[in-house]
C-alpha positions as CSV (number, residue, x, y, z in Angstrom):
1,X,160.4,165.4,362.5
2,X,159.7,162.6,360.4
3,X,156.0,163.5,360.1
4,X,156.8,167.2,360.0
5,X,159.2,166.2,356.4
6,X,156.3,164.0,355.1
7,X,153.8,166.8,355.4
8,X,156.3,169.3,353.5
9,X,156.7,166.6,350.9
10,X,152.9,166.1,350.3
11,X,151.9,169.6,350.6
12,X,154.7,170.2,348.2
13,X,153.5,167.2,346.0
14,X,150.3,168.9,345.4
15,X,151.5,172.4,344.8
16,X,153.3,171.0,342.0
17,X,150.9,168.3,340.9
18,X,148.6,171.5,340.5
19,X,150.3,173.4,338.6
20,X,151.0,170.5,336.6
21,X,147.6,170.1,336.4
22,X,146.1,171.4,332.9
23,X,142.6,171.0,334.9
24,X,142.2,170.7,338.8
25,X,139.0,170.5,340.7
26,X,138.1,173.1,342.7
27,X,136.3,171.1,345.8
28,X,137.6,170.9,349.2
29,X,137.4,166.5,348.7
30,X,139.8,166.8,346.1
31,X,142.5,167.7,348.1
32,X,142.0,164.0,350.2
33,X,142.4,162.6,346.5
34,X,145.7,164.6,345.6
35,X,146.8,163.3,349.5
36,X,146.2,159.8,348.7
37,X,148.5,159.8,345.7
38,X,151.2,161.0,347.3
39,X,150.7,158.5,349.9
40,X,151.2,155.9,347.4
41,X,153.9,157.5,345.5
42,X,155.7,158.1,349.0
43,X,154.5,154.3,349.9
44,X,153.5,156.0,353.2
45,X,151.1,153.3,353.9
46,X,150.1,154.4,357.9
47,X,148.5,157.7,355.4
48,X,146.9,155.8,352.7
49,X,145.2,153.5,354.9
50,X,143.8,157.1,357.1
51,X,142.6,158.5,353.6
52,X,140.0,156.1,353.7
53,X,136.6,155.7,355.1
54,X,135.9,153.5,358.5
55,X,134.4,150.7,356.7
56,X,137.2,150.1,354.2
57,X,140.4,150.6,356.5
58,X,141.0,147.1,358.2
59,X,141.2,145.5,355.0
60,X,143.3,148.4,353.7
61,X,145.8,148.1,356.5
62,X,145.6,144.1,355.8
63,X,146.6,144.8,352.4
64,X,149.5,146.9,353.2
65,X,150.5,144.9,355.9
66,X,150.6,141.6,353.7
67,X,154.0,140.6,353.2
68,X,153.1,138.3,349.8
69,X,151.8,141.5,347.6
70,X,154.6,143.3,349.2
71,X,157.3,141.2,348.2
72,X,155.3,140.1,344.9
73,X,154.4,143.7,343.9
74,X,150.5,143.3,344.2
75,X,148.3,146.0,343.6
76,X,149.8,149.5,344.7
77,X,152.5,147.5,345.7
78,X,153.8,147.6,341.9
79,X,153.8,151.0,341.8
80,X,157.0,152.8,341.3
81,X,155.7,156.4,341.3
82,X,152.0,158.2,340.8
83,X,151.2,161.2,340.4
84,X,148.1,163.1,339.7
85,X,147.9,164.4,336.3
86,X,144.4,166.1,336.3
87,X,141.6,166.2,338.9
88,X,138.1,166.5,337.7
89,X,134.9,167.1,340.2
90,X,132.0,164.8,338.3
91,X,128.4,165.9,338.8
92,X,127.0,162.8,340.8
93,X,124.3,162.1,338.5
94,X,127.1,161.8,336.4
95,X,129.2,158.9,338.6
96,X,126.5,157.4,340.2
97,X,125.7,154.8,337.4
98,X,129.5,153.4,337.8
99,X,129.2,153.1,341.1
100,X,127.1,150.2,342.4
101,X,126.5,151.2,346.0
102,X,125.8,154.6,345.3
103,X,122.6,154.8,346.8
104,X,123.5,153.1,349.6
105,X,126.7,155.5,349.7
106,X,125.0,158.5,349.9
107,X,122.4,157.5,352.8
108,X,125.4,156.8,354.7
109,X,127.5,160.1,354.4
110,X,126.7,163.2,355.0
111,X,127.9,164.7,351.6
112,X,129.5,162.6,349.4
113,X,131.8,163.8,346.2
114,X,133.0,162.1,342.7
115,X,135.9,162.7,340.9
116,X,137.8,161.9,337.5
117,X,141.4,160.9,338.8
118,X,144.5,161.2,335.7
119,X,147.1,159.3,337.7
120,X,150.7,159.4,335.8
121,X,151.7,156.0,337.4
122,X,155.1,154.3,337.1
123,X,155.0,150.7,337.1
124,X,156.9,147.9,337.9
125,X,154.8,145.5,335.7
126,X,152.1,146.4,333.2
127,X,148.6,144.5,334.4
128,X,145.2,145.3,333.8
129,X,144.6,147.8,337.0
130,X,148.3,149.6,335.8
131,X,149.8,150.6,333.2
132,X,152.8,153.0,332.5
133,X,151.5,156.5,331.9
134,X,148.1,158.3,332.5
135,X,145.2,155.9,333.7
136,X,142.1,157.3,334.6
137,X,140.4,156.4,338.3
138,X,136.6,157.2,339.6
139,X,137.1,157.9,342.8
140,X,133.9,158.7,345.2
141,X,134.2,160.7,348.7
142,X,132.4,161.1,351.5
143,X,131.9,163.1,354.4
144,X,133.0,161.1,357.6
145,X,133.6,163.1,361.1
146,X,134.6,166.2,359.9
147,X,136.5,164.7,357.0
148,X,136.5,163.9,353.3
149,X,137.7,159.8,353.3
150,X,137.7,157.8,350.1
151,X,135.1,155.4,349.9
152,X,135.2,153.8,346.6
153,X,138.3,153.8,343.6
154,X,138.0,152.0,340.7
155,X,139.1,151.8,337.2
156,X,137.1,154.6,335.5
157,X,134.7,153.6,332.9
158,X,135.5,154.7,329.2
159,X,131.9,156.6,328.9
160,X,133.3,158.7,331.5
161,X,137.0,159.7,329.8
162,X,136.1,160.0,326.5
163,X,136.2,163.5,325.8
């Protein structure tokens, strides 16, 4: 039942942030990128950690599972609330300068897909990952059994929000 509420709550979560949405990205990955936001905003951390690829999750799910940046409010831990604000799909030529393993990326997936992330975030404490309000993300996908996973977020470079 629990799982059964959660799934109502994200699918509900991205109807809205949609809508919201004054742009959305019209690729089947961007939907894994909506999910993992409101994984973080639900601080349903079993979800987050499944969002991403193989090769990232053990040190995802030792970051969730670390009681010092929970207690401390580390890292998405000092989030109070996120939501995406606009979803972009990035040509890779695009996103593959910012991203240093690209290469390497794309020989190990069999598609793989960028984005430009507007996250509304909520903060406990202003740092220089977070801030209160819109901050942008480049987020990179790729295709892992069947699935879109995240393989790569980080802050994204100015060059690519300026519009």
């Amino acid at each position: 039942m629990k799982k059964m509420f959660f799934l109502f709550v994200l699918l509900l979560s991205f109807a809205c942030g949609c809508m919201a949405s004054t742009k959305s990205a019209e690729h089947p990955a961007a939907d894994t990128v909506s999910a993992l936001i409101a994984a973080e905003d639900a601080e349903d951390w079993d979800t987050y950690v499944e969002l991403w690829c193989q090769s990232e999750r053990d040190s995802y799910m030792q970051m969730v599972q670390n009681h010092y940046k929970q207690a401390n409010r580390v890292g998405i831990f000092n989030v109070k609330s996120a939501a995406v604000k606009e979803l972009t799909a990035l040509p890779l030529e695009d996103a593959s300068p910012y991203i240093l393993n690209f290469d390497e990326y794309e020989s190990m997936y069999d598609t793989v897909a960028a984005f430009l992330v507007d996250v509304d975030y909520q903060v406990y404490q202003e740092d220089q990952y977070q801030t209160n309000g819109v901050n942008h993300r480049l987020a990179l996908l790729g295709m892992e059994d069947g699935e879109w996973r995240i393989v790569e977020w980080s802050v994204a470079p100015p060059a690519l929000t300026a519009s």
